[in-house]
N, C-alpha and C positions, 0 to 999 in steps of 0.2 A: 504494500500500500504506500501510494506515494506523499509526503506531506508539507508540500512547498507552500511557498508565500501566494502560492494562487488559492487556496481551500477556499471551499464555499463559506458564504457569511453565514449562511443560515440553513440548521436542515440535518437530517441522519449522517453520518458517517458512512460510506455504504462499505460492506463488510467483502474481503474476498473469500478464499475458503475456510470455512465456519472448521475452526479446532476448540476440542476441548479438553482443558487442562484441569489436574485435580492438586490441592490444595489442605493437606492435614496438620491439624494442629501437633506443632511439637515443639522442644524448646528455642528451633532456630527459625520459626514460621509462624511466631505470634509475638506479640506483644503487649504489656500486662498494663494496664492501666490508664494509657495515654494515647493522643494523638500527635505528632510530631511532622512537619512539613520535611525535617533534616533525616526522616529513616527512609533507612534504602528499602526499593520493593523488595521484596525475596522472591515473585515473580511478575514478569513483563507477556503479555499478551496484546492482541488488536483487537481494534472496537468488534464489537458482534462475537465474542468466542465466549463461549461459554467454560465456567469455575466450578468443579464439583467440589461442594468443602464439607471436611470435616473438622466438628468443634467441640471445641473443652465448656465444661460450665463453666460461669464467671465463679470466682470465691476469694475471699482473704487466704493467706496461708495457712491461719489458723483452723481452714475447715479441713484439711488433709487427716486430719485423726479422725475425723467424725465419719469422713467416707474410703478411707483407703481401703479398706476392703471390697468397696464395689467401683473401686479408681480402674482406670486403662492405666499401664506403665507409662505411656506416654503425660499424662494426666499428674501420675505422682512425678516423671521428674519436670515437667513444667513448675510443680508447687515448691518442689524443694531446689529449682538451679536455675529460676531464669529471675531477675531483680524487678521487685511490684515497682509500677509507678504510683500517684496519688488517689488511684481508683482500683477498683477490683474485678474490670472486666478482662475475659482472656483474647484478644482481637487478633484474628490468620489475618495474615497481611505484612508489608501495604504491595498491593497489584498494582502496579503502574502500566495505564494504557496507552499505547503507541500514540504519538501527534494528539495526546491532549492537552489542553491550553488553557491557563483562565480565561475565564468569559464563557468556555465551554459548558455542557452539560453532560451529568452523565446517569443514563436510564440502567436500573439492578431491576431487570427483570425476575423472578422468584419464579422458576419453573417449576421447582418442586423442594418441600422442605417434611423433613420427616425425623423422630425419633434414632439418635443413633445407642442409647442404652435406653436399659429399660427399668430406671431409677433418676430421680431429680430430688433438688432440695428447697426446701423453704427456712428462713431464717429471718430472726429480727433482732436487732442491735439496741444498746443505750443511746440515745441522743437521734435515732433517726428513727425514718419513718413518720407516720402522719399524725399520730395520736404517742409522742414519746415520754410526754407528761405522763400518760396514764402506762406503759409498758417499758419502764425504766431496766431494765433487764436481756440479757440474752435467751433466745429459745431458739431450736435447730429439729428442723424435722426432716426423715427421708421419705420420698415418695414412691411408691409402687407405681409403673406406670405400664398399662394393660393396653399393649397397640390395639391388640382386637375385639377390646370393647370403648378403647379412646377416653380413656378414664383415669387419674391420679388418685391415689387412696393414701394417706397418713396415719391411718388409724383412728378417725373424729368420726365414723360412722359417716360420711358424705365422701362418695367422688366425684369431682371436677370434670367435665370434660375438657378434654385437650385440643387447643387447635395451637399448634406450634408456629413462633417466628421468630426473628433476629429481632432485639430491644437495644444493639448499638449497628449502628451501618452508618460509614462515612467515608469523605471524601480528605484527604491532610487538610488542617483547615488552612488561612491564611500565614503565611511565612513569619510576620510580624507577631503572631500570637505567641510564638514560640511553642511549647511542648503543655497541651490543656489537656487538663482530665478528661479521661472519658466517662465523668460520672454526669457531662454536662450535655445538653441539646445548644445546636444555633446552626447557622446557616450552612454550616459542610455537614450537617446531620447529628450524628453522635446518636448521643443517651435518646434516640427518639423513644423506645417503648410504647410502638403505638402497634393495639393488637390486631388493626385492622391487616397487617402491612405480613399477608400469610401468603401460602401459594395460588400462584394466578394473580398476583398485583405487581403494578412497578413505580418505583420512587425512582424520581429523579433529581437529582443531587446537585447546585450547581460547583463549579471545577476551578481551583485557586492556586492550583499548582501543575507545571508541567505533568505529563500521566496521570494527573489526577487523585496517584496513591490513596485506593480503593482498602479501606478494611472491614472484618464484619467480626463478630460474636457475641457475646451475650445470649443464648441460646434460650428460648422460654418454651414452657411445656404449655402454656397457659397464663394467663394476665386478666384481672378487671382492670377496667379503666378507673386512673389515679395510680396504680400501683400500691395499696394504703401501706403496709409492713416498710416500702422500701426496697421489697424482692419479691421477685413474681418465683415461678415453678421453674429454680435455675435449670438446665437441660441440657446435654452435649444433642447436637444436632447435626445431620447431613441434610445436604439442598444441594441442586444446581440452581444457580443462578448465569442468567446473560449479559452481560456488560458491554453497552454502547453508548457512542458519541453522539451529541448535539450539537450543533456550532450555532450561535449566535441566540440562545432563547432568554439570556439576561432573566435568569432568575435571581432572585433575593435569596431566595427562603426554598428548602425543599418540597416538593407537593409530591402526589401520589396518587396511581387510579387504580381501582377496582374493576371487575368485571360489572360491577353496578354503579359506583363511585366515583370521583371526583374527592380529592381530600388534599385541602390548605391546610397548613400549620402556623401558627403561632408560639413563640417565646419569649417569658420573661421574667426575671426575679419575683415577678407580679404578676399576680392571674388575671387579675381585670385588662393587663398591658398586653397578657397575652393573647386573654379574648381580643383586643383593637386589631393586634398582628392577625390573626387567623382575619377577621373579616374583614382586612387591610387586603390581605392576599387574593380572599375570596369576591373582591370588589374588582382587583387589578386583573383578575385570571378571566372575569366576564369579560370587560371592558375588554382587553388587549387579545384574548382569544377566542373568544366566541363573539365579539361584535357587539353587545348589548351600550345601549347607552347609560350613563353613568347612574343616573338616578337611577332606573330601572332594576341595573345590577343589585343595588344597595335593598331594593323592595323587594328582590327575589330571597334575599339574604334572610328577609326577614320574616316571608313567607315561605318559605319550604327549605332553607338549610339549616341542620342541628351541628351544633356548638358541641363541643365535649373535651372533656377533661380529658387528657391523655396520661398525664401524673404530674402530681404535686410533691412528690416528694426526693428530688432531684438539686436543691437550692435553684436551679432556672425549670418555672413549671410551661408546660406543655399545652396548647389547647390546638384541639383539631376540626376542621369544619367541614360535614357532610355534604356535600354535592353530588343528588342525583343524575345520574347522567341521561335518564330517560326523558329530562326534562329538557335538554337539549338537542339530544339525537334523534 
């Protein structure tokens, strides 16, 4: 593929022959905690090629006791030899894709995302979480998880259904940021944890650094929206995913579409800032791609798109806005 100074302004990348490359978590193929513009990819592909990944739960170090017994070796020695950064997500990556550029965009298609054990954990910490006044303490539970009845069990007498997805996917953020937690969302993606965002959807991410350096994990068995605890149904997970170019769609903020959906995001230390963000985007995505005029867009917002908490418990919360796509198409 060629990537001169002629590239088109605007529009897909058009892909040549579709390879697909596979991507497993181990201590020289992830990274714990952060995002980083200065880490090298560990591997390079071209737009349209499709990543088959496999992934570690996110965890502190300190949970290696509590699960080593049902750890993959790869899994215990990520815990005990690769150095945490300020977050405790375990992220494969970063993917750097050929001739990407800021300004660019880049669509993670989710072809398929599935259970790769068949056990996850749930835990809750002092000082975090949504309610930490009232749950001052640690508690750790392991999950039973029953592909073929699609169920998490703990022992409470209740199973969960499962529907699995990535709760960190991003893009290096901005070069000037230096090295950000990955415990945080904003405009290269991150901590999104939004449960919409399963197989059959794609996010697309805008691009701030050459290749883009593409990471993913945080693997969830299952999520309500908020997130309340702080941790959803941690999960090592497999997916393929597709990874392609944009050029010119000047996005802000990441959005994402469903097979039924449409989905703006919003962020911000403040929920009410991040509701404005979501129907900020959800105002700019009428207007500048579907045509609608401005007023209108803002009426439609206010007739038929739902608002929703993605999580609050992140220190930058989350709000995401439902857009039917039936409403358009």
């Amino acid at each position: 593929m060629s990537h001169s100074a002629a590239r088109p302004e605007r529009g897909q990348v058009k892909a040549g022959a579709l390879n697909t490359h596979t991507l497993v978590a181990a201590p020289e193929t992830v990274h714990w905690g952060f995002f980083d513009a200065a880490l090298p990819p560990v591997l390079t592909i071209e737009s349209g090629d499709r990543v088959e990944l496999l992934t570690e739960p996110a965890g502190p170090r300190e949970l290696l006791p509590r699960c080593a017994h049902r750890a993959s070796p790869a899994y215990r020695r990520i815990l005990e030899s690769l150095p945490m950064g300020p977050s405790s997500h375990l992220l494969n990556g970063p993917i750097a894709v050929a001739g990407a550029a800021p300004g660019d965009a880049l669509e993670v298609h989710f072809e398929r995302i599935g259970l790769r054990y068949d056990w996850g954990y749930n835990t809750f910490l002092p000082l975090k979480g949504g309610l930490p006044e009232e749950f001052p303490y640690e508690r750790f539970v392991l999950v039973e998880l029953d592909r073929e009845r699609g169920t998490g069990d703990w022992g409470a007498g209740i199973r969960v259904p499962l529907a699995p997805f990535f709760g960190n996917i991003a893009v290096a953020p901005p070069p000037g940021l230096g090295r950000v937690p990955s415990s945080l969302p904003g405009a290269w993606g991150g901590n999104l944890d939004n449960k919409e965002l399963v197989a059959g959807t794609r996010l697309i991410l805008p691009v701030f650094n050459p290749g883009a350096l593409f990471s993913i994990g945080d693997g969830h068995g299952c999520q309500g929206d908020g997130e309340a605890n702080s941790f959803a149904l941690e999960a090592g997970l497999e997916a393929t995913v597709r990874l392609t170019l944009h050029r010119g769609l000047g996005l802000r903020l990441p959005r994402a579409e469903t097979p039924t959906h449409y989905i703006l995001m919003g962020f911000d230390p403040l929920l009410d800032n991040a509701v404005k963000n979501a129907l900020q985007e959800t105002v700019r995505f009428l207007v500048e791609e579907k045509k609608l005029a401005r007023d209108d867009a803002y009426a439609l917002c206010s007739l038929a798109v739902d608002l929703r908490v993605t999580q609050v418990v992140n220190g930058v919360k989350g709000v995401h806005a439902m857009l039917a796509r039936s409403l358009l198409e």
